[in-house]
C-alpha positions as CSV (number, residue, x, y, z in Angstrom):
1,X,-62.6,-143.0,129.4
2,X,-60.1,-140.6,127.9
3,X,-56.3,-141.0,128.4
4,X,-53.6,-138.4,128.3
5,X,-50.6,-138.9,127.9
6,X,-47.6,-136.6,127.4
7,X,-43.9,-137.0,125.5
8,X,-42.4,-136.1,128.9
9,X,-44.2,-139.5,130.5
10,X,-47.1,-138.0,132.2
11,X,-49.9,-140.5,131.6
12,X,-53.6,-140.3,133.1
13,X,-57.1,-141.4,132.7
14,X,-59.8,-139.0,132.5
15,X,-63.5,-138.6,132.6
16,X,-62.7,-134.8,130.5
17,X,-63.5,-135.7,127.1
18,X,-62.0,-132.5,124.7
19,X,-65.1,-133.3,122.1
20,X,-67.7,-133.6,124.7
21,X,-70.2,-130.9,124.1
22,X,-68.8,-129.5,120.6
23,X,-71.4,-129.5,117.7
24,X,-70.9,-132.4,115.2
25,X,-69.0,-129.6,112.0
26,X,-66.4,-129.0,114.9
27,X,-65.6,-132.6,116.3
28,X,-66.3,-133.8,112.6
29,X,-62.9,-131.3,111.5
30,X,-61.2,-132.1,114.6
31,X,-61.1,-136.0,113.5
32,X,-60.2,-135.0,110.1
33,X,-57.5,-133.0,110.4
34,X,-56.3,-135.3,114.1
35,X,-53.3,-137.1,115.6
36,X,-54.2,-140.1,113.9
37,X,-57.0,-142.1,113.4
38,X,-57.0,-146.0,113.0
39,X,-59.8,-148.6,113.4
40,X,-62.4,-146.5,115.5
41,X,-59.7,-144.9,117.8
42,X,-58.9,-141.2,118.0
43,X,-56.1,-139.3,119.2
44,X,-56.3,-135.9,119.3
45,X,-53.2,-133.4,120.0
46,X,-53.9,-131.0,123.0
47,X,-52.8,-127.5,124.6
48,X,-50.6,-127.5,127.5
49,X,-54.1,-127.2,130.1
50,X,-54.6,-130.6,129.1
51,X,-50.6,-131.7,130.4
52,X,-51.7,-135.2,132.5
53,X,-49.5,-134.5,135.2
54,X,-51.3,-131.0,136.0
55,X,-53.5,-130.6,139.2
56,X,-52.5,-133.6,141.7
57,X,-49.6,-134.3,140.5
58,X,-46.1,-132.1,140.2
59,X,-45.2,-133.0,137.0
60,X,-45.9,-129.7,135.1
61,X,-45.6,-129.3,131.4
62,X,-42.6,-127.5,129.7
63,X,-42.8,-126.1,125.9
64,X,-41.1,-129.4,124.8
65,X,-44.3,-131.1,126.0
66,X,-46.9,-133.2,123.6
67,X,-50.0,-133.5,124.9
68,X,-52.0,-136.5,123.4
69,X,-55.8,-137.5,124.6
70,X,-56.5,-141.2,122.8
71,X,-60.1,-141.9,122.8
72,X,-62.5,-144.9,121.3
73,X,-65.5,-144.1,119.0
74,X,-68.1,-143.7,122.3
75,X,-65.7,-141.3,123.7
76,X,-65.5,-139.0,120.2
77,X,-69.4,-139.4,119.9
78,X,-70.5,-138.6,123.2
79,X,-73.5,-136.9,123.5
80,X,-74.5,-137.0,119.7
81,X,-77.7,-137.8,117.8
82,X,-77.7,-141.8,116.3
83,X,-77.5,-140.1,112.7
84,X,-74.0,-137.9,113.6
85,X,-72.4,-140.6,115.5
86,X,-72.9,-142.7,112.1
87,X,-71.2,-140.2,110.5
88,X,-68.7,-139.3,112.5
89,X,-67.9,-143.2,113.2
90,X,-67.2,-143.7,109.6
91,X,-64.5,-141.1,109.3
92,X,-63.1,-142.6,112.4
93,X,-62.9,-146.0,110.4
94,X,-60.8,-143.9,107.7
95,X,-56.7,-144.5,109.0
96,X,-54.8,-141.5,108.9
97,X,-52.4,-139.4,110.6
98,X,-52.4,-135.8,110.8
99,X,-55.3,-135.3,108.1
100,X,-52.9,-137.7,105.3
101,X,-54.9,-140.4,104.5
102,X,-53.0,-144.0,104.7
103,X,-53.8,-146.8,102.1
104,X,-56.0,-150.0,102.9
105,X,-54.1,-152.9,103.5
106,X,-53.2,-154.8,100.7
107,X,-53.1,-158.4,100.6
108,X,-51.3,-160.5,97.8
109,X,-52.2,-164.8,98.6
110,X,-51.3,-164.8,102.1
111,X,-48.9,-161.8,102.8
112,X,-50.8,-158.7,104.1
113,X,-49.3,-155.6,104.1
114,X,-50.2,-152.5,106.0
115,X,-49.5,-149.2,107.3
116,X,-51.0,-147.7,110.6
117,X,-50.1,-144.3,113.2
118,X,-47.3,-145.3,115.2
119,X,-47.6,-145.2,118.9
120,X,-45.8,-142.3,119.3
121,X,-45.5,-138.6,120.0
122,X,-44.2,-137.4,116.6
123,X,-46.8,-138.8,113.9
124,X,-44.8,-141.7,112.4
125,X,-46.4,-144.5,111.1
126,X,-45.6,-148.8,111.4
127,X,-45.5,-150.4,108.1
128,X,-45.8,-154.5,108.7
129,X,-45.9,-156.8,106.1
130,X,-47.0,-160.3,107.4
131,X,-47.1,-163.7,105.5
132,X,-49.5,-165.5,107.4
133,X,-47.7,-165.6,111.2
134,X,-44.4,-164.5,110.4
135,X,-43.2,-161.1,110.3
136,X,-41.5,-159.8,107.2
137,X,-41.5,-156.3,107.6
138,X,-42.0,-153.7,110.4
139,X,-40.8,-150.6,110.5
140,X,-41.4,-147.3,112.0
141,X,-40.8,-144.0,110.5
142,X,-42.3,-140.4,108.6
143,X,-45.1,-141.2,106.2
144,X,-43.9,-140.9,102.7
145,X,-46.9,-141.0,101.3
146,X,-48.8,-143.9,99.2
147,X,-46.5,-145.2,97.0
148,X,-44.6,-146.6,99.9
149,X,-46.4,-148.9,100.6
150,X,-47.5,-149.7,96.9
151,X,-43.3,-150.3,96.4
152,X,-43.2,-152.8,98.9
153,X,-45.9,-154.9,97.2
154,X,-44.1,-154.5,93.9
155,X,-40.8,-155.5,95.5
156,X,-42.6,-158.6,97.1
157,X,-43.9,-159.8,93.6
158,X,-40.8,-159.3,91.7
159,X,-38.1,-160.3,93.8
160,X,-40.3,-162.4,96.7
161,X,-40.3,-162.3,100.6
162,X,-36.4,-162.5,100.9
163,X,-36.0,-158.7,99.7
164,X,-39.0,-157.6,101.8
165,X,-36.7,-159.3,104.8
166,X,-33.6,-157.2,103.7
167,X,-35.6,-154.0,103.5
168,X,-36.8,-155.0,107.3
169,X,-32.8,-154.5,107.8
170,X,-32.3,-152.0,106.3
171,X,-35.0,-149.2,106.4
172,X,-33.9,-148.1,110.2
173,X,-31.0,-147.1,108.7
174,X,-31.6,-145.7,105.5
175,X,-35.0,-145.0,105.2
176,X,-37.6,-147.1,103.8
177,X,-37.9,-146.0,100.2
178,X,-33.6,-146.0,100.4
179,X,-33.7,-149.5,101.2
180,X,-36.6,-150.5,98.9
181,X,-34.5,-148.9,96.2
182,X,-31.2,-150.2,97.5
183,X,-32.7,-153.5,97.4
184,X,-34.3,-153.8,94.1
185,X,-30.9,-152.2,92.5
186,X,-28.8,-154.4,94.2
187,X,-31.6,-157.8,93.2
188,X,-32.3,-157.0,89.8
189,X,-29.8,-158.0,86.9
190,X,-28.1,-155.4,85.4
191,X,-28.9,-154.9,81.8
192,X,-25.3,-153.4,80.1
């Protein structure tokens, strides 16, 4: 079962599946270059004909509209042959969000840290840093590509979980590399 939703609030089920019939070099681009992808699930940008609150319903779309369709691994290899569903299930095991690869999770003793797609309409992405069941770090904003998340693991093993909690504070604010670099300036000792 495929679910659209749209910025406006329009959610739905479906049984329409955008990949279903589509040879495996068009669905296999389409999950490269989607939404996001993260852990086996897919979601997919669509046109306006996809808008859930279309046909029944009286919502209709407007050209502020983002139509998104999130769908699970059986739903993005419907109808394919065992050997292209292998394939096309590993790329969906590759995180990323629109076609930018995001780093594996690192882990350093028991703090993990990670980045994944946001749920939301505008391709952000949640970093979290967790030290076993407590939350350091979450935040939600634009990918900044892979040394973010590599400068929050530095800044955990030089200055310790305290400066990853003040970056937590921070980041809405500033941004996150702003507040990673507020914070290590403002924790380091100043050499004169």
């Amino acid at each position: 079962m495929v679910t659209l939703s749209c910025s406006c609030g329009a959610v739905t089920t479906s049984r329409r599946n955008p990949l279903r019939g589509l040879p495996l070099e068009e669905r296999t681009e389409l999950v490269r270059t989607a939404y996001s992808a993260h852990d086996g699930f897919l979601t997919l940008e669509l046109d306006a004909s996809w808008h859930p609150g279309t046909g029944d319903h009286d919502v209709e779309p407007d050209e502020g509209c983002v139509v998104l369709a999130d769908m699970d691994a059986l739903d993005a290899c419907e109808g394919l042959s065992d050997d292209e569903r292998h394939g096309l299930t590993a790329l969906l095991g590759i995180t990323h969000v629109r076609g930018r690869v995001l780093p594996d999770p690192v882990e350093v003793g028991s703090v993990r840290f990670r980045v994944a797609p946001a749920y939301g309409f505008d391709a952000e992405v949640t970093y979290v840093v967790h030290d076993g069941p407590t939350t350091l770090l979450e935040v939600t904003c634009a990918y900044g590509g892979r040394d973010e998340l590599a400068s929050l693991v530095r800044l955990y093993r030089d200055l310790g979980p305290a400066a990853v909690v003040q970056v937590d504070g921070l980041a809405p604010r500033l941004g996150l590399a702003a507040a990673v670099a507020g914070v290590t300036r403002a924790r380091t000792a100043s050499v004169a």
